[in-house]
N, C-alpha and C positions, 0 to 999 in steps of 0.2 A: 491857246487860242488868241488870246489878249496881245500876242508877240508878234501875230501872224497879221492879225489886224492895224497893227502898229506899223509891219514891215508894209503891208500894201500903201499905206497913206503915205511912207517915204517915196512907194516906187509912182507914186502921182503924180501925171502933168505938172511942170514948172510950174502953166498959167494959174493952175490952180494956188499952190503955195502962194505963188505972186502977189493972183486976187484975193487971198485969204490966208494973210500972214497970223490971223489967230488961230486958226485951225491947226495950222502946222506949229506954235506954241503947246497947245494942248496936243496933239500926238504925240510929240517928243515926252510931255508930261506923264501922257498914259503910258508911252514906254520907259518911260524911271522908274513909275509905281509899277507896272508888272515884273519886270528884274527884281526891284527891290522885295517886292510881295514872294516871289519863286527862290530867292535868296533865302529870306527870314524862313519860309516852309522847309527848306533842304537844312537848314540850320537848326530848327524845332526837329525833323524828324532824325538827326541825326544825334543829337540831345536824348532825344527818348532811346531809341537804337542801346546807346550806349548805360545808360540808367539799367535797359532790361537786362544789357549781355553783366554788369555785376549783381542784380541779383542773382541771375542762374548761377553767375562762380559763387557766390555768396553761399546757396543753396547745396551747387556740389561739394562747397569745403566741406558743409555740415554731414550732409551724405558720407561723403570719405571719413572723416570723424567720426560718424556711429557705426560705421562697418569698423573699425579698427577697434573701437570700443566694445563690437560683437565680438570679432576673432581674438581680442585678448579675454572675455569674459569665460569665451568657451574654451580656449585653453586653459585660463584658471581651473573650470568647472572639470577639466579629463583628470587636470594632476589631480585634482581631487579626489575625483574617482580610484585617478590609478594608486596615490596613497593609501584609499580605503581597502582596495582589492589588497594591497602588499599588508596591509597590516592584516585584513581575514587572511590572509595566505599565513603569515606565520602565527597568529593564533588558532589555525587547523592543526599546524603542527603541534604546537605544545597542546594543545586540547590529544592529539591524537597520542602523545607521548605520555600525557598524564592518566588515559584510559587504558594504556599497556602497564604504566608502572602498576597503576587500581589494580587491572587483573592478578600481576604477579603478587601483591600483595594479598590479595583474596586468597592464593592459592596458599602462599606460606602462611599465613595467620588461622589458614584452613577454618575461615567462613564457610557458614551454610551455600549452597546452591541457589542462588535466584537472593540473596542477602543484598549485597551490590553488583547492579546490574547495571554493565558498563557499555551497552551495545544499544541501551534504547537512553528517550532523554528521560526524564524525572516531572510528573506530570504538575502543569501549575493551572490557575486559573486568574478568573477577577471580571469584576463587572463594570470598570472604572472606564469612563470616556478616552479614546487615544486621539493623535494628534501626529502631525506630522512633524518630521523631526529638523532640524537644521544641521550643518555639514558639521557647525564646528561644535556642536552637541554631542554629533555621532563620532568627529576622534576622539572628544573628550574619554566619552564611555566605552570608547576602544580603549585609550590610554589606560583607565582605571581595572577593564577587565584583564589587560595588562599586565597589571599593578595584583589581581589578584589571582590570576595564574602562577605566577613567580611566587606569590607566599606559600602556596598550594603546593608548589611544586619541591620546594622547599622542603615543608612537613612531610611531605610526603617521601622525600629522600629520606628525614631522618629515619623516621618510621619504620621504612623501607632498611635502614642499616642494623636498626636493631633489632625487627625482624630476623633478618639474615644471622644477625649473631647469635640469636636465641636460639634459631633454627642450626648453629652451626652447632654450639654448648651441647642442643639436644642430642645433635649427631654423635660430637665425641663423648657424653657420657655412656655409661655400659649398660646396657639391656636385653633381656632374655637372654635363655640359654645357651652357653657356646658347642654346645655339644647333642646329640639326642639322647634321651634317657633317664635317669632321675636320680635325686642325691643320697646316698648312701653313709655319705660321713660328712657331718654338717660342721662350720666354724667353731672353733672353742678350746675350750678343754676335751679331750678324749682319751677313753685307753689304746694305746698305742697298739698297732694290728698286731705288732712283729712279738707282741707279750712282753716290750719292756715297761710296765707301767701307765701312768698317765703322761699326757702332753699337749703341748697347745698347739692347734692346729691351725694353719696361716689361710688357710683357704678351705673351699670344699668340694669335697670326691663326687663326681658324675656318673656312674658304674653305664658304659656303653661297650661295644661291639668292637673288636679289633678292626682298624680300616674305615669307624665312621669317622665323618668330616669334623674336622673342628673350624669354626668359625671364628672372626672375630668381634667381640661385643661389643664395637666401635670404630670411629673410623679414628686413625692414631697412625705413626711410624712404629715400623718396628723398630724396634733398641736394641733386642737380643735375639740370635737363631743359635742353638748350640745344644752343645751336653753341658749339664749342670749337675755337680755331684748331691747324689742322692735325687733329683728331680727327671734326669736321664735329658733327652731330649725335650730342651724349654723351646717358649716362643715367650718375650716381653714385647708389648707394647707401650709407647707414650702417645696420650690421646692429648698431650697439650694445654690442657684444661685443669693440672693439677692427679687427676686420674690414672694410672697405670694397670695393666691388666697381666696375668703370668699364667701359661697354658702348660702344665708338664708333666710328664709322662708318654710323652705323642712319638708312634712307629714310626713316623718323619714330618720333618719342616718343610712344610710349601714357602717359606718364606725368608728372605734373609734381612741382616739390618739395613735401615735405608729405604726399604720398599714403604710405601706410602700403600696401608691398607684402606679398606672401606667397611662399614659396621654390615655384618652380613658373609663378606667375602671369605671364603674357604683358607688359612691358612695351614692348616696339617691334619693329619689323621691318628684317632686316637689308640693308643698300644699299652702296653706295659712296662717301658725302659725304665732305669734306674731303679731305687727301693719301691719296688711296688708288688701287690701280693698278686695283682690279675689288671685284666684290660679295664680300666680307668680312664677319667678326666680330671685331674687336680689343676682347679680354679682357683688364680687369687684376685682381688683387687686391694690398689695403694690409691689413697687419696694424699696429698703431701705429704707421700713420706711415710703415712700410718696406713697397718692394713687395718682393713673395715671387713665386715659381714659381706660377702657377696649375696646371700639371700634376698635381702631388700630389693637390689638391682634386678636380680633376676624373676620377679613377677612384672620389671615393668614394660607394656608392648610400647615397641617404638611405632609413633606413627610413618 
């Protein structure tokens, strides 16, 4: 407005100027000062302008900075995650490997029923205040549970091995009878059937059935299938363990050397071959070497 006012008084009659050469001093004046005044404003507002556009960058660095600070936080926070999951992932496993070995164990050490009970968990209690936990608390006590799964797992192998050997020892030593029927001529000294006097007898007589089953009273290789003079048709086994077992007198061998028997398994049927006065079982057992009583043996039930 002040420019406009300015411009008319230029576009004024000369006579005027003429007659009133101070007016036209002070117009020229007042148009210095409103340039100069509309100068300084565009100059202030362009000063401010500029002040606000670097706070806002100022402000969006900040903003891009705490977003970046989010999206690395929450990355941190998945690995996290995804580590905890990968470690409960393989502590399922060995937890689930260590309640299969429990079982097999249970079964060979032939625990009661319901003794250890590996399909529920083991009840606990407590009445202590809890608390939320922190991340690096909870690998910790993943590490440690760890740490004692592996000792566990451990004894538990050994456990598990000597189990197995006990159970194996059980298998090949000799138990119950190899034959059905009952002993007629027992270990020792005896009078000799055939009337030649006394004599020590290595084993003992079974009086059974021509054609029953002879079994074997362990599990062992055989050693010997054959004719053996004066024993007729033998079966030897070695049971590995120091124990040897001898079947003879038998109408035939189901079994020859080499065959890998099992305590129980049918090896021949019992007859009367060689020196023998009727159908019989002539039993022996060798423990290194020496024969022993087969009697002892034979009350005991294999589980």
């Amino acid at each position: 407005m002040n420019v406009i006012i300015a411009a008319k008084f230029l576009r004024a009659p000369k006579k005027l100027a003429f007659d009133q050469p101070k007016v036209a001093g002070i117009a020229l004046g007042a148009i210095a000062l409103v340039l100069a005044t509309a100068f300084g404003l565009g100059y202030l507002a362009r000063g401010a302008n500029g002040a606000a556009l670097q706070e806002i960058a100022r402000m969006q660095s900040q903003l891009d900075a705490q977003a970046l600070e989010l999206t690395q936080a929450r990355e941190e926070a998945q690995r996290e995650v995804n580590a905890i999951a990968a470690r409960v992932g393989e502590l399922q496993a060995q937890a689930n490997r260590l309640n299969a070995l429990g079982d097999r164990l249970t079964r060979v050490g032939k625990l009661k029923d319901g003794e250890f009970n590996f399909g529920e968990l083991p009840g606990q209690g407590g009445g202590e205040a809890a608390g939320d936990v922190a991340s690096g608390d909870l690998l910790a006590s993943l590490d440690q549970l760890q740490a004692q799964f592996d000792h566990s797992g451990r004894q538990l192998n050994v456990l598990e091995a000597l189990l197995f050997d006990q159970d194996l020892d059980a298998k090949r030593t000799p138990a119950g009878m190899p034959a059905p029927g009952y002993i007629v001529s027992g270990y020792g000294n005896r009078n000799d059937p055939f009337g030649r006097g006394r004599a020590h007898h290595m084993g003992i007589d079974i009086d059974a059935n021509s054609g029953d089953p002879i079994t074997s009273a362990a599990d062992g290789v055989v050693s010997y299938s054959g004719w053996r003079n004066g024993y007729g048709n033998t079966i030897e086994i070695d049971h590995g363990n120091g124990f040897k077992t001898l079947y003879a007198h038998n109408a035939a061998n189901l079994v020859k050397a080499g065959d890998v028997v099992r305590a129980g398994q049918l090896i021949g049927k019992v007859g009367s071959t060689g020196r023998s006065t009727g159908s019989h079982l002539h039993f022996e057992i060798m423990l290194d070497g020496r024969q022993v009583n087969p009697r002892q043996y034979l009350d005991k039930v294999r589980g």
